[in-house]
C-alpha positions, 0 to 999 in steps of 0.5 A: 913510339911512346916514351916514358921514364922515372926520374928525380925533380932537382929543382927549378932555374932559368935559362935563355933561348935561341931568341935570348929570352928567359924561359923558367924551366924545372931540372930533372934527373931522368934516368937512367932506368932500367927495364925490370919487367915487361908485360903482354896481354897473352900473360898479364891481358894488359901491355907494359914495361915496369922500369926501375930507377935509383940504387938501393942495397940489397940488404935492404930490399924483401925477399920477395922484391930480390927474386923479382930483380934476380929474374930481370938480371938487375940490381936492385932499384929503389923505384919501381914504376909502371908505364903502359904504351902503345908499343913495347916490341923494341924494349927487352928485359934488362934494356938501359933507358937514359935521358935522350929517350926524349928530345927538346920541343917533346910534349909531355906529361909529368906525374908526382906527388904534389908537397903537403901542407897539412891541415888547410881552412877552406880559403886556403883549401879551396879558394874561398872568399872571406866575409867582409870584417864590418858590421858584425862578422865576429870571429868567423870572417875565414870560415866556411859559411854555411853548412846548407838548408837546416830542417831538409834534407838536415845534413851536409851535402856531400862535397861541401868544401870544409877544411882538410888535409891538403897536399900529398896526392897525386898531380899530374901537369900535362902539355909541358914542354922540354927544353933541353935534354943534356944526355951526358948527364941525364937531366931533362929541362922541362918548361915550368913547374912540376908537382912535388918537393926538391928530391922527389919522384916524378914520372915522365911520358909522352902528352896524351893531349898533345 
């Protein structure tokens, strides 16, 4: 059965395994999510639960969003994300997912919002190479070189790699490993790096490659 559930990235660490070697591992806060909302392909054409993750006051949260939560029976949540899986038949409305929907050795797939860093130049950006600093270069030595063939086609080529807003888009890592589930306490160690700033919102679910 596939599996998913949001949760908050705390941080990384490291721990040791049955072998006593280092594994870096990130620690998540996954859950506890609610089930706010199933949908089915007679109603929505489409199979999938939107699960619902932090507490948020009901002062806070629109009208709208209030009646959607009243109607699930739940309290109001900060985080409303969707997952589509295979099999939704055991999930019902107002279902309580915890950590342990996941076990150690699962492959997964983490979503998030990778950190911004602003306004990048193409080295930065893009991996460029920069010019040698002899014989002439000038001040361009970590510019972007040339914009193409001058008299045609006489523009840029779409795609050329220029400098930009780098960061803040969504990442998705896929094939990680967890390492560790603590359900007592909802925290899930996953092996390596996520995307995303301590604090932030990440999505688990089961690997599509794995």
């Amino acid at each position: 059965m596939q599996k998913g559930i949001i949760g908050k990235k705390l941080g990384m660490t490291q721990i040791f395994d049955a072998n006593g070697k280092v594994v870096p591992v990130t620690v998540i806060e996954a859950g506890p999510c609610t089930v706010v909302q199933k949908k089915t392909v007679e109603s929505d054409g489409y199979q999938a639960v939107q699960l619902g993750f932090g507490e948020v006051s009901a002062k806070k949260v629109s009208k709208p969003a209030k009646g959607h939560f009243d109607k699930a029976d739940a309290a109001p949540k900060k985080t409303l994300r969707e997952f589509r899986l295979a099999d939704i038949s055991g999930m019902k409305v107002g279902d309580i997912l915890k950590a342990d929907v996941f076990a150690a050795g699962d492959r997964i797939d983490v979503v998030g919002t990778s950190k911004g860093k602003g306004y990048a130049g193409t080295i930065k950006r893009w991996n460029g190479h920069r010019l040698r600093e002899s014989h002439g270069t000038g001040p361009v030595s970590r510019h972007a070189g040339s914009m193409g063939a001058c008299s045609s086609p006489s523009r840029v080529y779409k795609g050329k790699k220029l400098p930009g807003h780098l960061g803040a888009e969504r990442v998705t890592i896929q094939n990680l490993t967890v390492v560790k589930v603590d359900a007592e306490n909802n925290l899930i160690a996953v092996k390596g790096a996520v995307p995303g700033p301590k604090g932030s919102v990440v999505c688990i679910q089961d690997s599509v490659k794995a």
